[in-house]
C-alpha positions as CSV (number, residue, x, y, z in Angstrom):
1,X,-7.5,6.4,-20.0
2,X,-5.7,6.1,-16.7
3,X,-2.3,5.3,-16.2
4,X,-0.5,4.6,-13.0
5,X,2.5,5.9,-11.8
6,X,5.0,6.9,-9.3
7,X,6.7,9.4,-7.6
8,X,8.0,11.4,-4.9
9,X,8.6,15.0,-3.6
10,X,12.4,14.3,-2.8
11,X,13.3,12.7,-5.7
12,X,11.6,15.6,-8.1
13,X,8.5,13.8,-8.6
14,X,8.0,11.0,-11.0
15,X,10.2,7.4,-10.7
16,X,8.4,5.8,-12.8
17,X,5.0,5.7,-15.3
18,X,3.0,3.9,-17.0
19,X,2.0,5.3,-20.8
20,X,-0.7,4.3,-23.5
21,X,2.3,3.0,-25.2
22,X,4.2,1.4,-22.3
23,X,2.0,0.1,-19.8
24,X,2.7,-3.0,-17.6
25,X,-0.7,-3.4,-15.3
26,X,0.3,-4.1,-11.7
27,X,3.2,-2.5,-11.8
28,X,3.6,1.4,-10.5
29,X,5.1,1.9,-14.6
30,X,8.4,1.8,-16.3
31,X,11.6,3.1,-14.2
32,X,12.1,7.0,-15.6
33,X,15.7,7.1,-17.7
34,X,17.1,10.0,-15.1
35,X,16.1,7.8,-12.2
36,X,18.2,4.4,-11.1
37,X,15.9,2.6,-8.9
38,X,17.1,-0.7,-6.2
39,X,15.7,-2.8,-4.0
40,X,17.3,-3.2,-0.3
41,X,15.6,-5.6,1.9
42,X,12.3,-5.1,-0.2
43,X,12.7,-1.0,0.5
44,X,12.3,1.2,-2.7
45,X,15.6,3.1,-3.2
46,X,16.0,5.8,-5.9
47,X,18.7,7.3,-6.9
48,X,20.1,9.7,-9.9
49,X,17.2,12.4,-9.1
50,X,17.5,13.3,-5.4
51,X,16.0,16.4,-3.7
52,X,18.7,18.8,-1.7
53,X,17.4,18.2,1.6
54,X,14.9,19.4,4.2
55,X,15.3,23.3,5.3
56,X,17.3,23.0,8.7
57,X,18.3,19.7,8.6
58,X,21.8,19.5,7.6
59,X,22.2,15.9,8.0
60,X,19.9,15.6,4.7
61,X,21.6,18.0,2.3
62,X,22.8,16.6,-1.0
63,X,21.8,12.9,-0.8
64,X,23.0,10.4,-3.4
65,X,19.6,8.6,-2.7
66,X,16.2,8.4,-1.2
67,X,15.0,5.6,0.8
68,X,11.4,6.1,0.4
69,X,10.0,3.9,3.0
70,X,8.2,1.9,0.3
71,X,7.9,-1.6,0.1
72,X,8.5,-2.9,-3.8
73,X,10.0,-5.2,-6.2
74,X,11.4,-4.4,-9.9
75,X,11.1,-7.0,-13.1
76,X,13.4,-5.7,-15.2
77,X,12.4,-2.2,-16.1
78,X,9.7,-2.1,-14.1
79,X,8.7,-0.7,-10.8
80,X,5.8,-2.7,-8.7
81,X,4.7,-1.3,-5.0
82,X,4.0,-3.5,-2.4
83,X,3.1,-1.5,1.0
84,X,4.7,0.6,2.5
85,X,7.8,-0.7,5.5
86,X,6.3,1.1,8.3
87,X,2.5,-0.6,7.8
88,X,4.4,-3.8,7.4
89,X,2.7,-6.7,9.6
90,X,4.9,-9.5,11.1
91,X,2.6,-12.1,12.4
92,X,3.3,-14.3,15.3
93,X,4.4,-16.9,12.8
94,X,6.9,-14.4,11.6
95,X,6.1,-13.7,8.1
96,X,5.7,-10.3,6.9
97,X,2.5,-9.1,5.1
98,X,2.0,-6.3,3.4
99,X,-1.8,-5.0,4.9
100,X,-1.9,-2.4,1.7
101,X,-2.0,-6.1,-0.4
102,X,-4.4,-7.5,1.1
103,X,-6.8,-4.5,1.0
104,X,-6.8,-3.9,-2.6
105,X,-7.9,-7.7,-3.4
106,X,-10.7,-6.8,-0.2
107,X,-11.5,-3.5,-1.7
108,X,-11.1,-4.7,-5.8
109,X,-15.1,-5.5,-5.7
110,X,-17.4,-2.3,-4.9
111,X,-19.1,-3.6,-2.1
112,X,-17.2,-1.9,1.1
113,X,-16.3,1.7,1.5
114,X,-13.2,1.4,3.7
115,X,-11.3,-1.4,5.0
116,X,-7.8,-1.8,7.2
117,X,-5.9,-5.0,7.8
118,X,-4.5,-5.4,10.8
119,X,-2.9,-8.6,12.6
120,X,0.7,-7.6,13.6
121,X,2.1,-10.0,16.3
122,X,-1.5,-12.2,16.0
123,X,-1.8,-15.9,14.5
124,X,-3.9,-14.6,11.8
125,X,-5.3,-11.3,10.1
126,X,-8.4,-9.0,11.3
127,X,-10.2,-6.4,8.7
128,X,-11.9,-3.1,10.2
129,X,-14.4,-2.1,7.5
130,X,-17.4,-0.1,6.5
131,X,-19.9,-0.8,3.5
132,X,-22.8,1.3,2.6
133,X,-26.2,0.5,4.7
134,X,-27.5,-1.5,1.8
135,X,-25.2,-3.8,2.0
136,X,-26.3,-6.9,4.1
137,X,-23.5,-8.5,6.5
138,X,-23.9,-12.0,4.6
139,X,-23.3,-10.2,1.8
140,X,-19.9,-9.1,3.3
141,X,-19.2,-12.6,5.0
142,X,-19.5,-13.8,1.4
143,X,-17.3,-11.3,-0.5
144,X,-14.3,-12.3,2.3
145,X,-14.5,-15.8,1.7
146,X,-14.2,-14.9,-1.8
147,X,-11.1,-12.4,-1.5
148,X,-9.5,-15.1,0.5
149,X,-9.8,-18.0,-2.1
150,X,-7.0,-15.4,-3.7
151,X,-4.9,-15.1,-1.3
152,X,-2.8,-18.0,0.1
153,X,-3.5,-19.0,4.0
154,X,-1.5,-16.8,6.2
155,X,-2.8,-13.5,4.3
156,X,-6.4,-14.4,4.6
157,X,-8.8,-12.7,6.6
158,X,-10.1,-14.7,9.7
159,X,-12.1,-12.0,11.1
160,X,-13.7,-9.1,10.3
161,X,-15.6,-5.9,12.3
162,X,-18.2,-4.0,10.6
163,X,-17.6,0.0,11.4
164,X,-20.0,2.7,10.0
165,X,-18.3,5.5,8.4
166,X,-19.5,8.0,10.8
167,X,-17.1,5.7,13.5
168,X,-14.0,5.5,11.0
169,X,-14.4,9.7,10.1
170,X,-12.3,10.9,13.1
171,X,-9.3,8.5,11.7
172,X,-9.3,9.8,8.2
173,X,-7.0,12.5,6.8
174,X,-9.0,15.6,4.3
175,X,-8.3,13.3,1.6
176,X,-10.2,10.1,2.7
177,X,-7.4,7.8,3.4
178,X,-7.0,6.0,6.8
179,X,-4.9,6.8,9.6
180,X,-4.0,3.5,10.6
181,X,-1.8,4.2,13.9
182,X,-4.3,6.1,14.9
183,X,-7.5,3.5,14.1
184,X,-5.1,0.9,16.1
């Protein structure tokens, strides 16, 4: 089994985790007794297990808390993620969207390799994506009208551009995952 969690360098690791005898799916897992988590203006703030700070950097030595720079909610014990604040869209309607949200429910069915939301400052949102070869664009046309029966109106997908993986490699890190700022 797999269980998700979360954590961070600067505050020693692990904030929270799910186990096969606590596990809440959706949420990141159960806030860690050593760690106080809050939410301030829907950032992630930890508390209780703080790093000492980043070599030459004064201004960072001994914090009380971390502001992580990731979007998330709590019920009760437990931790959920949301995005992260600097990916947040704001769209010319002025409500905020989370793009990381709206590419899990896009990427929850096996049919595309890669996929970014993007649509800050636009009326609606766009998705750059790639799918393997076999997959037919209908196929992908479909699947989107799909994803966006589960999401409400102003996080569905409008448009879409198909991308091979070849075009998306030079924006990827070693580990696979998108550079968005640079895709942009």
């Amino acid at each position: 089994p797999v269980y998700e969690g979360y954590g961070l360098s600067e505050c020693g690791s692990v904030v929270a985790l799910n186990t096969p005898t606590t596990s809440y799916i959706g949420a990141a897992g159960k806030i860690l007794p050593h760690c106080q988590v809050r939410i301030e203006k829907q950032e992630v703030v930890v508390s209780g297990s703080c790093h000492l700070g980043y070599a030459g950097d004064a201004d960072s030595w001994y914090p009380n808390e971390v502001y992580t720079g990731d979007l998330g909610h709590c019920d009760a014990d437990w931790l959920f993620i949301d995005g992260r604040r600097k990916h947040l869209l704001i769209s010319s309607f002025g409500r905020n969207i989370s793009p990381e949200w709206v590419e899990s429910v896009l990427m929850s069915e096996p049919l595309l390799n890669q996929c970014v939301v993007v649509g800050d400052d636009k009326p609606y949102l766009c998705a750059l994506l790639s799918a393997s070869s076999i997959v037919q664009d209908q196929q992908i046309a479909d699947w989107i009208k799909t994803a966006n029966s589960q999401l409400p109106d102003y996080a569905q997908i409008r448009q879409w551009l198909r991308l091979n993986d070849k075009q998306l490699l030079p924006y990827m890190t070693a580990n696979g995952r998108l550079q968005r700022a640079r895709l942009l």
